[in-house]
N, CA, C and O of each residue as an XYZ file, in Angstrom:
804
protein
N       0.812     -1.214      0.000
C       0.000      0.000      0.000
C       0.852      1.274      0.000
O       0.868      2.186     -0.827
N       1.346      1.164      0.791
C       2.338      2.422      0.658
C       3.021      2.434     -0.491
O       2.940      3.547     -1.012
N       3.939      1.343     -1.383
C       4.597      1.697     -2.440
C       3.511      1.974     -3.772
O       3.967      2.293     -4.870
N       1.857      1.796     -3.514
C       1.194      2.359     -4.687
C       1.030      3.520     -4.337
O       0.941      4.364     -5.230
N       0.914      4.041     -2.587
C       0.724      5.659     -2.243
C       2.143      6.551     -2.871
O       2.100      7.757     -3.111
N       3.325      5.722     -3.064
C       3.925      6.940     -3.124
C       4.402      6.601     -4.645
O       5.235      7.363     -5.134
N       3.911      5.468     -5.452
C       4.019      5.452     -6.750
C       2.683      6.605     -7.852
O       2.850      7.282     -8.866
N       1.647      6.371     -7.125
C       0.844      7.449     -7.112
C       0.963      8.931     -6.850
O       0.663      9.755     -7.713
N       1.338      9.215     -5.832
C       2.253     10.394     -5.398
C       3.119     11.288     -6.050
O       3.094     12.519     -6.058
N       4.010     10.376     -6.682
C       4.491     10.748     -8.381
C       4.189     10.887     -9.077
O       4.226     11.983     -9.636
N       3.621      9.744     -9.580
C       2.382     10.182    -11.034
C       1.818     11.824    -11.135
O       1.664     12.684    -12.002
N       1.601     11.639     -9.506
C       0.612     13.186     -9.753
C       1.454     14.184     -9.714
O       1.103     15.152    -10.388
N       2.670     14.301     -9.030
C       3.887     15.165     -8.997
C       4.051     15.304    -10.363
O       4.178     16.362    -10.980
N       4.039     13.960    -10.884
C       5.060     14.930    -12.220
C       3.618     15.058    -13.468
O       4.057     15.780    -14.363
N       2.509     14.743    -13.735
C       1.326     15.213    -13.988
C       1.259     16.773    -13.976
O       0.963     17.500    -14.925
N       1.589     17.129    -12.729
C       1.437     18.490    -11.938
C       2.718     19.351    -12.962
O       2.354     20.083    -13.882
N       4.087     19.154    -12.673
C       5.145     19.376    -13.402
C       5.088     19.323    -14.961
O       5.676     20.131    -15.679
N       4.426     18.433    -15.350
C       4.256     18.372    -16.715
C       3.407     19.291    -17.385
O       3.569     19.721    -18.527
N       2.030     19.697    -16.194
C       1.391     20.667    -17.003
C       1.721     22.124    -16.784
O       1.095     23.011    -17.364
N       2.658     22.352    -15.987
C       3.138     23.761    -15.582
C       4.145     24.063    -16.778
O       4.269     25.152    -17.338
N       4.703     23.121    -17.005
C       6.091     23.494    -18.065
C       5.047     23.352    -19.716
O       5.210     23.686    -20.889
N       4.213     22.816    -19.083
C       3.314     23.026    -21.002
C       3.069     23.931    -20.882
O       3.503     24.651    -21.782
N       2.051     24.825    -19.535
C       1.681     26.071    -19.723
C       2.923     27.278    -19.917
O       2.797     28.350    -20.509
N       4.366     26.657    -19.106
C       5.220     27.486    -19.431
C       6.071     27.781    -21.260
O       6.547     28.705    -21.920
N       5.893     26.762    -21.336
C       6.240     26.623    -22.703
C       5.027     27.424    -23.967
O       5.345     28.164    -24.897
N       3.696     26.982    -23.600
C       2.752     28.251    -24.327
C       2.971     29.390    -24.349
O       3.009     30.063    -25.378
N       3.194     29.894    -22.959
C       3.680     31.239    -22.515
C       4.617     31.684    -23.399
O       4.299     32.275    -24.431
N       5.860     31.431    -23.056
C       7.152     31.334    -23.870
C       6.650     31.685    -25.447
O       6.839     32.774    -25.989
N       6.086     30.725    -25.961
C       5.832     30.425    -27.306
C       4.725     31.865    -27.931
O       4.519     32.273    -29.074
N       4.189     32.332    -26.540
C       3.419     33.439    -26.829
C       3.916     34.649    -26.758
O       3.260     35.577    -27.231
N       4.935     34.841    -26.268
C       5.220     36.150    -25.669
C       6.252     36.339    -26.541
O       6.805     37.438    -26.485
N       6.932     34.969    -27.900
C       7.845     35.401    -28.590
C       6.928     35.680    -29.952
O       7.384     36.493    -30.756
N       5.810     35.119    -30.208
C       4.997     35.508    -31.142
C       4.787     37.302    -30.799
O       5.229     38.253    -31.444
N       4.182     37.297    -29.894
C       4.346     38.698    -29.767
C       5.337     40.158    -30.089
O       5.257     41.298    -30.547
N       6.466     39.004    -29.374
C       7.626     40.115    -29.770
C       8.304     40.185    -31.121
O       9.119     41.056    -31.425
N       7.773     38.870    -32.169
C       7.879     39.294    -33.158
C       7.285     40.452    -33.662
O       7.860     41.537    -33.756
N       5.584     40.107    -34.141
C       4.708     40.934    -34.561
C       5.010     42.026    -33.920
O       5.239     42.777    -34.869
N       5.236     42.891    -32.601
C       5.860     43.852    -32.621
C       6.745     44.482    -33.506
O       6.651     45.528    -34.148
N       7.835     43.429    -33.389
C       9.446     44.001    -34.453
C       8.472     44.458    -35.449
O       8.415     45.673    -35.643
N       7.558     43.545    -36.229
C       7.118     43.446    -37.593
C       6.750     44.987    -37.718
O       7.154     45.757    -38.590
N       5.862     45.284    -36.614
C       4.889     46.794    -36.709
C       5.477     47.815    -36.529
O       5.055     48.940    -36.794
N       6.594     47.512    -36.024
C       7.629     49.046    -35.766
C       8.232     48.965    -37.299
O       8.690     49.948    -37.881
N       8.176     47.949    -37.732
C       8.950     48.214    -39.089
C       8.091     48.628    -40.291
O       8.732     49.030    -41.262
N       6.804     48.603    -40.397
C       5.677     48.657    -41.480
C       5.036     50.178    -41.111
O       5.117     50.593    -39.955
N       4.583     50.743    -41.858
C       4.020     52.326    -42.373
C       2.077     51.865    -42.380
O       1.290     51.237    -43.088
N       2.074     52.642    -41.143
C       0.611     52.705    -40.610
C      -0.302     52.620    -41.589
O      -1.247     51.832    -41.604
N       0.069     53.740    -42.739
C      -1.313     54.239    -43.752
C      -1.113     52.735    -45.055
O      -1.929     52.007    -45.622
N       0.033     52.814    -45.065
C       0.323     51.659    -46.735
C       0.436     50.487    -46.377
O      -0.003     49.551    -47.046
N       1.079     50.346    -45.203
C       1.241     48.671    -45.185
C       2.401     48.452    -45.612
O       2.649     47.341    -46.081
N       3.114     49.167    -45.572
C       4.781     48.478    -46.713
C       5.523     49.305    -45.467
O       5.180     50.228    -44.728
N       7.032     48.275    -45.664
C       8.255     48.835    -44.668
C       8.422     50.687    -44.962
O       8.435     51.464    -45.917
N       8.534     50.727    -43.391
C       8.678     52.427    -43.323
C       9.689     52.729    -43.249
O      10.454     51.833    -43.607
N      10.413     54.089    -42.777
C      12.004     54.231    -42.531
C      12.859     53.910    -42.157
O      14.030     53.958    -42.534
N      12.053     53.281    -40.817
C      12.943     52.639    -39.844
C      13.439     51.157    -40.343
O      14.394     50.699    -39.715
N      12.894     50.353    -41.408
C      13.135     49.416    -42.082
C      13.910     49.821    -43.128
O      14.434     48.972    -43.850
N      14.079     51.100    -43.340
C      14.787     51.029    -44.430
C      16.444     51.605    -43.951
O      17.515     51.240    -44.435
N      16.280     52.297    -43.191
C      17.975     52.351    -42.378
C      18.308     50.969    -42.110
O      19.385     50.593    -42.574
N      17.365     49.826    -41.225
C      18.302     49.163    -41.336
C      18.514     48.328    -42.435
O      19.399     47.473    -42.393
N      17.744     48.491    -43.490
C      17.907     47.638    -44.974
C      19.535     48.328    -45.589
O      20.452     47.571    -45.907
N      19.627     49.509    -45.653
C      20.536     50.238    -45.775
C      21.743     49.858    -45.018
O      22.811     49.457    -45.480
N      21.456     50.020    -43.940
C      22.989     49.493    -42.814
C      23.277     47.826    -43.237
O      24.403     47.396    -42.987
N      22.349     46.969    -43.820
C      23.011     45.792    -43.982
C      23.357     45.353    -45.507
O      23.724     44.279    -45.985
N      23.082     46.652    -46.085
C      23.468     46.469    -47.419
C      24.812     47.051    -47.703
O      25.362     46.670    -48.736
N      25.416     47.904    -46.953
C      27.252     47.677    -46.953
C      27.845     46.816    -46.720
O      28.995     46.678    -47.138
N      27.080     45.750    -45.781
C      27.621     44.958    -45.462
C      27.806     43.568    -46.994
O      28.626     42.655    -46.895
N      27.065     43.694    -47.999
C      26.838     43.296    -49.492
C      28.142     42.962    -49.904
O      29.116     43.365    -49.267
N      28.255     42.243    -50.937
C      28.667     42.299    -51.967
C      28.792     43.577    -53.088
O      27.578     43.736    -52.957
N      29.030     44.249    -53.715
C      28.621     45.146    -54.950
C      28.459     44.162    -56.045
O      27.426     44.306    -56.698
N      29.327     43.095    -56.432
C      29.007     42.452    -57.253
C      27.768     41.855    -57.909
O      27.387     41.544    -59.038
N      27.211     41.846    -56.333
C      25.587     41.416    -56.758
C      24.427     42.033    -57.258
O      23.208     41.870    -57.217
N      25.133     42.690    -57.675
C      23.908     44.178    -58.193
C      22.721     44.364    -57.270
O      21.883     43.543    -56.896
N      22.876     45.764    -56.977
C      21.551     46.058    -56.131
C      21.856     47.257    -56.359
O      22.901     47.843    -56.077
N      20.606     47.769    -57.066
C      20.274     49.270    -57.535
C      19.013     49.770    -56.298
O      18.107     49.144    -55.747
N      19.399     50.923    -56.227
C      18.157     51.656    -55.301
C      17.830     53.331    -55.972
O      18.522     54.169    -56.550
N      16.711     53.268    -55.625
C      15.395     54.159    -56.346
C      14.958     54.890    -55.554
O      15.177     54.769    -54.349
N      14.466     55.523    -55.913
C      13.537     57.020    -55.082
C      12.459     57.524    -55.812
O      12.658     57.702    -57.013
N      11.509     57.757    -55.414
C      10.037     58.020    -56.293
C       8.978     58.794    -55.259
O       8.726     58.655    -54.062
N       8.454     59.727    -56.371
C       7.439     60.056    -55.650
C       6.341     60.818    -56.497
O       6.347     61.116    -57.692
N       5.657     60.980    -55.783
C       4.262     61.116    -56.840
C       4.683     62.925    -57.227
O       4.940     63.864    -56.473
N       4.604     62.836    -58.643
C       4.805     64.584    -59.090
C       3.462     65.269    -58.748
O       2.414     64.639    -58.884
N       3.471     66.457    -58.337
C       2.639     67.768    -57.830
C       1.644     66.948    -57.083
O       0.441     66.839    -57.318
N       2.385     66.366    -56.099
C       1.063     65.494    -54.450
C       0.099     66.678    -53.712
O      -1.071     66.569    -53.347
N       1.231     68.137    -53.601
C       0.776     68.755    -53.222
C      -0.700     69.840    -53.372
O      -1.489     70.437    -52.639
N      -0.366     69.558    -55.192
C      -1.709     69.648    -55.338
C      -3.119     69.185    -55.508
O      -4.217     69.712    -55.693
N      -2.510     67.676    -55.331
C      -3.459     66.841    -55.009
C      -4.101     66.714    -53.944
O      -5.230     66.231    -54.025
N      -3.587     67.097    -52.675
C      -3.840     67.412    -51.369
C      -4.683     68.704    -51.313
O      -5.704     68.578    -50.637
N      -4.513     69.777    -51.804
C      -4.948     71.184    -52.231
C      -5.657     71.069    -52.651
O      -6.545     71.679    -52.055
N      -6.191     70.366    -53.886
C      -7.597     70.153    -54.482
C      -8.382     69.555    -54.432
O      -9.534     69.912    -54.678
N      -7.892     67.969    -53.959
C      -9.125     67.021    -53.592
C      -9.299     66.683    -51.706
O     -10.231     66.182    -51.076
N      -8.466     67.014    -51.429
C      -8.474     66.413    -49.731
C      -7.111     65.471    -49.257
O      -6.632     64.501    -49.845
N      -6.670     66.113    -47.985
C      -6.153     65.032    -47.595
C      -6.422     63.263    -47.582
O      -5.564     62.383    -47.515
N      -7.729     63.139    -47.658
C      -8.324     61.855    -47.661
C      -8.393     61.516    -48.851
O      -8.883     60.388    -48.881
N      -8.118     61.962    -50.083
C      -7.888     61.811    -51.128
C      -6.630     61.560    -51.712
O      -6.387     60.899    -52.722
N      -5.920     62.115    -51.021
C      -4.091     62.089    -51.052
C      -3.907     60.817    -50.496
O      -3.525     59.973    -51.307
N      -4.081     60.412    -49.259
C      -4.196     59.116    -48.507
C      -4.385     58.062    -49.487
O      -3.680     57.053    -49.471
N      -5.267     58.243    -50.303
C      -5.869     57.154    -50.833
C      -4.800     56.717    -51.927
O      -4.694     55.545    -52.287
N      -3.908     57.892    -52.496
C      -3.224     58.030    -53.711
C      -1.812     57.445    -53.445
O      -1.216     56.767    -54.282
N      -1.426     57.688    -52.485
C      -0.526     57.166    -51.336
C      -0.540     55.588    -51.368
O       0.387     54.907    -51.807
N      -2.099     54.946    -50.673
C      -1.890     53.727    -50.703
C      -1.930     53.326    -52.142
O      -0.938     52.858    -52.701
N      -2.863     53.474    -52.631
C      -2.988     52.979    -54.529
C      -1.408     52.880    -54.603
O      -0.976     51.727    -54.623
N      -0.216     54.192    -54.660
C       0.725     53.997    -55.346
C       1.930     52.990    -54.311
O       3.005     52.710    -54.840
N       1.690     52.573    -53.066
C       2.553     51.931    -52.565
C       1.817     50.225    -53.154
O       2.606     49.334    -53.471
N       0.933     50.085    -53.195
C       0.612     48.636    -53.446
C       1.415     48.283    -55.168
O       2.232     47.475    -55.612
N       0.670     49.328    -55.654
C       1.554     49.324    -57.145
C       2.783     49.035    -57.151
O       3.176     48.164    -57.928
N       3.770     49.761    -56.202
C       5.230     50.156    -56.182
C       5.384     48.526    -55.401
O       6.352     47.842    -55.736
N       4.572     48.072    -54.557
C       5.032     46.832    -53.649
C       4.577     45.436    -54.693
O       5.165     44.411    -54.347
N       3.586     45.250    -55.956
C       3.065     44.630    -56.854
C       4.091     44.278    -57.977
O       4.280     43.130    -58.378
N       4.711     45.349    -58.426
C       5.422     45.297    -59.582
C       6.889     45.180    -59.102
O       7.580     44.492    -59.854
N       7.364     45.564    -58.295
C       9.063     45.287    -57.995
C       9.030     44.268    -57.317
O       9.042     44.371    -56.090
N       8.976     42.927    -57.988
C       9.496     41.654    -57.518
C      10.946     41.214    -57.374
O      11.063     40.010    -57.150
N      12.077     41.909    -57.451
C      12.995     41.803    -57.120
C      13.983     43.026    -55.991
O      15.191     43.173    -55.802
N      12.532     43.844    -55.339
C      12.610     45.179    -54.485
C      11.915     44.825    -53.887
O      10.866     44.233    -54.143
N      12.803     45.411    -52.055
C      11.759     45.397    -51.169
C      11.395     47.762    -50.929
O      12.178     48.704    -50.807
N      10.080     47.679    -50.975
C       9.630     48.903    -51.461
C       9.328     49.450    -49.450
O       8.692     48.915    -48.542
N      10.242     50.837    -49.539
C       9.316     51.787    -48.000
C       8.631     52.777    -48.634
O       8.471     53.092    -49.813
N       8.347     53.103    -47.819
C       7.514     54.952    -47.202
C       9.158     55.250    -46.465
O       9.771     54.727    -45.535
N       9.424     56.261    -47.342
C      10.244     56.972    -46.543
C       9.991     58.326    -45.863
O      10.645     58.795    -44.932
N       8.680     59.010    -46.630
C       8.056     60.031    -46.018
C       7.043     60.671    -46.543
O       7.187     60.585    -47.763
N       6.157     61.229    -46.313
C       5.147     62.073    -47.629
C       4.907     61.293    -48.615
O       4.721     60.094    -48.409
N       4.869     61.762    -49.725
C       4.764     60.640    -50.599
C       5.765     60.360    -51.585
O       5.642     60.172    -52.795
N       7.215     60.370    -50.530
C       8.289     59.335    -51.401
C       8.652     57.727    -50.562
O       8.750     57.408    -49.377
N       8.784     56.941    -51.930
C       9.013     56.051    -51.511
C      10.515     55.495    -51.975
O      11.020     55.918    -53.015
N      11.200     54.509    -51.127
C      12.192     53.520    -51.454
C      12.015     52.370    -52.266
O      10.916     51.852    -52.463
N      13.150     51.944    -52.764
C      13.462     50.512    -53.524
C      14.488     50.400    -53.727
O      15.192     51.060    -54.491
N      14.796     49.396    -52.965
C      16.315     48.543    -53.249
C      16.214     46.926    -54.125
O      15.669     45.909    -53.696
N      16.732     47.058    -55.092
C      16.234     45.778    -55.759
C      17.527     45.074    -55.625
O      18.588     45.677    -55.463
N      17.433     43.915    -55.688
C      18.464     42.720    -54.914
C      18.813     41.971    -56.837
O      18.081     41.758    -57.804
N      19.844     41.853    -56.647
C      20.467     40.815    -57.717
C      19.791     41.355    -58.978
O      19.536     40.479    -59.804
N      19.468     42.520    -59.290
C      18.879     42.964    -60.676
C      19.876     44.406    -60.872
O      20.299     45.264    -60.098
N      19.991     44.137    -62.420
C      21.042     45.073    -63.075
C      20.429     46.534    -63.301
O      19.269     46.626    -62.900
N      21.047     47.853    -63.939
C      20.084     48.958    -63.848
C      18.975     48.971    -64.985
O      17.985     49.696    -64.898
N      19.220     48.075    -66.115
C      18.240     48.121    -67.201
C      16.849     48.051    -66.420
O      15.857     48.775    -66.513
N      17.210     46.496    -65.299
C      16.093     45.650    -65.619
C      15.182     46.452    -64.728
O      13.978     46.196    -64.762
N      15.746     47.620    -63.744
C      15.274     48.760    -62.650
C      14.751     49.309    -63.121
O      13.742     49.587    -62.473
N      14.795     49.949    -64.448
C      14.340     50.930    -64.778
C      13.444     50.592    -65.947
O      12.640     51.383    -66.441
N      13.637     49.429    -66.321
C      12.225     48.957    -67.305
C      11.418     48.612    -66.359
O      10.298     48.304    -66.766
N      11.643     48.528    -64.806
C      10.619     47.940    -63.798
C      10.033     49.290    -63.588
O       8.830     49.052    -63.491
N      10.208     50.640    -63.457
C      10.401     51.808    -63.527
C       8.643     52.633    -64.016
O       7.615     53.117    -63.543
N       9.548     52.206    -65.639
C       8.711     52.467    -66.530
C       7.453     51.555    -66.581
O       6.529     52.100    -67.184
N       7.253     50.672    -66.247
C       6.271     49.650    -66.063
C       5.001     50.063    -65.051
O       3.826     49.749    -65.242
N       5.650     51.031    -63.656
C       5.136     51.313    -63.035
C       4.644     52.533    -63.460
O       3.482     52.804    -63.156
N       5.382     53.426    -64.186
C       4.556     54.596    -64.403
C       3.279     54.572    -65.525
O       2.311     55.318    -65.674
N       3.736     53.375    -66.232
C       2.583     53.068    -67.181
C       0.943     52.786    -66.665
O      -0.108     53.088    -67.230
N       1.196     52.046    -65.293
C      -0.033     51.797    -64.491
C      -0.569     52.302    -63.719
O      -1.618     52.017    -63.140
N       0.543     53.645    -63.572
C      -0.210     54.238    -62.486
C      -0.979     55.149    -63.332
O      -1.959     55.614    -62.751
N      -0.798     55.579    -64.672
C      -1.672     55.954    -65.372
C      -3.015     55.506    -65.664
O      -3.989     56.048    -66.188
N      -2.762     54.209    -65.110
C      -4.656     53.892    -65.438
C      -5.329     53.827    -63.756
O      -6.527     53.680    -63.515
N      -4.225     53.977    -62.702
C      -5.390     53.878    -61.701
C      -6.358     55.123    -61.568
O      -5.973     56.278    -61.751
N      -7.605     54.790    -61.243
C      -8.445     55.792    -61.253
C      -9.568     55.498    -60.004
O      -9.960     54.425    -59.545
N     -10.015     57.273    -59.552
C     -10.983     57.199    -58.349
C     -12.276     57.172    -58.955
O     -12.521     57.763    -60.007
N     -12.858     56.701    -58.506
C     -14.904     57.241    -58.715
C     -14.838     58.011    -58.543
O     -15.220     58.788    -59.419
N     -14.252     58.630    -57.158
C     -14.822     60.089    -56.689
C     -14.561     61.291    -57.556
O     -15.063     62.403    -57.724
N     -13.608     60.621    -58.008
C     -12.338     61.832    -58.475
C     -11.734     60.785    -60.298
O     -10.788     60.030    -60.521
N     -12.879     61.311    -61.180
C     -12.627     60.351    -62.132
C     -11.352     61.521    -63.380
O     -10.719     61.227    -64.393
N     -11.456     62.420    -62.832
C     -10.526     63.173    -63.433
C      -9.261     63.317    -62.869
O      -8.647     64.207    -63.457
N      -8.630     62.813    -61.983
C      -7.287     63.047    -61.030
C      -6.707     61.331    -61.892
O      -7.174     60.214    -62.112
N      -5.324     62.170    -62.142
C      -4.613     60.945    -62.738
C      -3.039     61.171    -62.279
O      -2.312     61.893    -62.962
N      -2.669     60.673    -61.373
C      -1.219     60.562    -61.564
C       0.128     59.991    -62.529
O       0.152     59.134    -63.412
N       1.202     60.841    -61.964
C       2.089     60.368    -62.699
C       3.285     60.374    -61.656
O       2.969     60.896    -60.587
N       4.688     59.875    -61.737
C       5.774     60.036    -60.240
C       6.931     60.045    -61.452
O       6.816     59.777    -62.648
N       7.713     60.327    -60.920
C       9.249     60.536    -60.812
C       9.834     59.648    -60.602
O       9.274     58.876    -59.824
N      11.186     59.221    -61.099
C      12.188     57.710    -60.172
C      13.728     58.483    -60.724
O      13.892     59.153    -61.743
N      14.743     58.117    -59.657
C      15.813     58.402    -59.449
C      16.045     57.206    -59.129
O      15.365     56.535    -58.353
N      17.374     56.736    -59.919
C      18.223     55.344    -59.839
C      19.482     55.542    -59.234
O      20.227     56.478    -59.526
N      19.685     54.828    -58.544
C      21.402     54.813    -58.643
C      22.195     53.266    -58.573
O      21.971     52.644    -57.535
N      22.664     52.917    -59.101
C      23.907     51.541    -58.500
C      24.436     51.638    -57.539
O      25.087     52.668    -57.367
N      24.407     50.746    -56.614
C      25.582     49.999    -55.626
C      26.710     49.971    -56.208
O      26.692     49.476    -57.334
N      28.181     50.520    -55.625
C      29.371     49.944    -56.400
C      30.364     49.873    -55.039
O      30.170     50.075    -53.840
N      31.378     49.531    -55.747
C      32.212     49.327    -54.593
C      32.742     50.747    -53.995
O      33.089     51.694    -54.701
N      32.745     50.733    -52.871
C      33.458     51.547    -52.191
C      32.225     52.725    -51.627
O      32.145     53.689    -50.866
N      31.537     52.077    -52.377
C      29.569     53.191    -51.946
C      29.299     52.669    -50.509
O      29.317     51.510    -50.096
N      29.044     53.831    -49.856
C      28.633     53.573    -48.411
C      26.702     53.871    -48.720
O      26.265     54.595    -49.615
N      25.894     53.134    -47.766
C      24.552     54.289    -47.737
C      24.009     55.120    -47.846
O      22.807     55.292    -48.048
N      25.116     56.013    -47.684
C      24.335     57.755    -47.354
C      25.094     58.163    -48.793
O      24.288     58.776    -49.493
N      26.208     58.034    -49.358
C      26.249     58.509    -51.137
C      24.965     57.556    -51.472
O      23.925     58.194    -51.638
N      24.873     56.304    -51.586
C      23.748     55.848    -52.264
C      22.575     56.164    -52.438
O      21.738     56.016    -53.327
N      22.627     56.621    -51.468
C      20.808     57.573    -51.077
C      21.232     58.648    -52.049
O      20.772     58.543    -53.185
N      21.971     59.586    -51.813
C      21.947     61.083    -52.369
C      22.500     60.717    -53.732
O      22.283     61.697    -54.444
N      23.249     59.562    -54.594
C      22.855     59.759    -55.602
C      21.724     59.271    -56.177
O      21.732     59.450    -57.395
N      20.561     58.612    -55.682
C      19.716     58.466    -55.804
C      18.737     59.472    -56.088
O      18.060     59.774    -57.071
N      18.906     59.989    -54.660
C      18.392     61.846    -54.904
C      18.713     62.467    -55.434
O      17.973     63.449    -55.382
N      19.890     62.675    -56.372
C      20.162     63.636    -57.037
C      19.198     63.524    -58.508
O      18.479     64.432    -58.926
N      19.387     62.187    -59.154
C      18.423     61.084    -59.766
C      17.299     61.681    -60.152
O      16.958     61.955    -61.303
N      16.517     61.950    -58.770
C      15.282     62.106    -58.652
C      15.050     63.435    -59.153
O      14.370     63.833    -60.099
N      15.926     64.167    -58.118
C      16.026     65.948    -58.663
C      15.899     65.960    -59.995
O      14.999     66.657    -60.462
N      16.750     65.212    -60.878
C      16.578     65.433    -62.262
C      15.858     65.557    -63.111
O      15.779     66.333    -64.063
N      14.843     64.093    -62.468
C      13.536     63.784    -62.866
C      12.671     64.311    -62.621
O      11.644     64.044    -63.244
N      12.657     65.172    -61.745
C      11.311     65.701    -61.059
C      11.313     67.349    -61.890
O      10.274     68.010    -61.877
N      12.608     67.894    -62.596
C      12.851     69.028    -63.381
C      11.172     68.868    -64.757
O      10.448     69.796    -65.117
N      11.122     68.032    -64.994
C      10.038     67.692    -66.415
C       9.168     66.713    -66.070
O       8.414     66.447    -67.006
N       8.913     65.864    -64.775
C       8.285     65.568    -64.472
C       7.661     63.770    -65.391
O       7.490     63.595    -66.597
N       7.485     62.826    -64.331
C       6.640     62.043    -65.105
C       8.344     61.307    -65.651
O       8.368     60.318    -66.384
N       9.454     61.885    -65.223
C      10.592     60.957    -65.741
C      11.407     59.642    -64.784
O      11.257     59.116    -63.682
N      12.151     59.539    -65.735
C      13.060     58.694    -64.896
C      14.636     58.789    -65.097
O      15.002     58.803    -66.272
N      15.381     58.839    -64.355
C      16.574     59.387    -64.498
C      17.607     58.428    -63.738
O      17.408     58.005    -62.600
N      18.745     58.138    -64.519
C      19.834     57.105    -63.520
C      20.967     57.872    -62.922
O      21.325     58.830    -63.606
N      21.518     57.706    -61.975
C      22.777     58.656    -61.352
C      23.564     59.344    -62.380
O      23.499     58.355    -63.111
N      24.384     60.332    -63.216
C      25.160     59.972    -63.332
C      25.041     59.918    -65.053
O      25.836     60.597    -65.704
N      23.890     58.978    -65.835
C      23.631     58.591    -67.140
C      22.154     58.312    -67.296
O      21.475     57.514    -66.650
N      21.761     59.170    -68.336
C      19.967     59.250    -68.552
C      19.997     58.292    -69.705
O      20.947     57.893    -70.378
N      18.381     57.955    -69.776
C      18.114     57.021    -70.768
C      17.053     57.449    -71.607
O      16.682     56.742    -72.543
């Protein structure tokens, strides 16, 4: 009797033990789900849904760490005269133009991961693609954003800008960005263009 009381005794001891470390282990298993989806949301842009700045510094900081060989061109875009799109139809109208053009910009660059870097410019760093194939991806996009269209607003038609530049050796982040931007500056002179660092097409 006694060796089934204290064979029993155990059973339930470790019964007891067994379900504390399952519940601890859910826990665990929950609280790292969590702290993912966090990371995830600090990194994604409230209004679009696509990586925001803070994803893109560190996309940037680990892209020195690259190869150059591997080609990775980065872009800059933004919607030409937003401001008067904001001015004439509504902020809530701008919003809308915003998301339309980040889904576009996140749809068509399958070899780019696309941010919100602010207002309505956005990033693209495209991975293992040369500058042709950037800028026929480019032009592809400005072709479609020509047909998106509002009900509300069946007369508002956009058009954006893109500034290219190459990765090369000895390019840190912050030239890459600004010749990017310079890119853009160019493009944004006539509007509706596209311009590469450096050499137009």
């Amino acid at each position: 009797m006694i060796a089934l009381f204290i064979m029993f005794s155990v059973s339930m001891i470790c019964m007891v033990v067994i379900h504390y470390e399952k519940r601890k282990n859910r826990a665990s298993i929950r609280i790292e789900e969590e702290r993912v989806t966090l990371t995830k949301r600090l990194k994604m842009d409230e209004l679009t849904g696509i990586y925001n700045r803070k994803a893109l510094h560190d996309a940037m900081r680990d892209l020195e760490d690259c190869d150059p060989q591997d080609n990775y061109i980065f872009g800059i875009t933004d919607i030409d005269k937003f401001k008067n799109i904001n001015d004439s139809w509504g902020h809530q109208t701008g919003d809308k133009c915003l998301i339309a053009f980040a889904q576009l910009l996140k749809n068509s660059c399958r070899k780019a991961n696309v941010y919100r870097y602010g207002g309505d410019e956005f990033c693209m760093i495209f991975h293992h693609t040369d500058i042709n194939e950037a800028y026929e991806t480019a032009v592809l996009i400005q072709d479609q954003l020509k047909k998106v269209e509002f009900k509300e607003h069946p007369e508002l038609q956009m058009t954006a800008s893109f500034g290219l530049a190459q990765y090369g050796s000895g390019m840190n982040a912050a030239r890459l960005f600004m010749s990017a931007d310079q890119a853009l500056y160019q493009a944004k002179i006539t509007r509706d263009a596209i311009r590469i660092h450096e050499k137009d097409i």
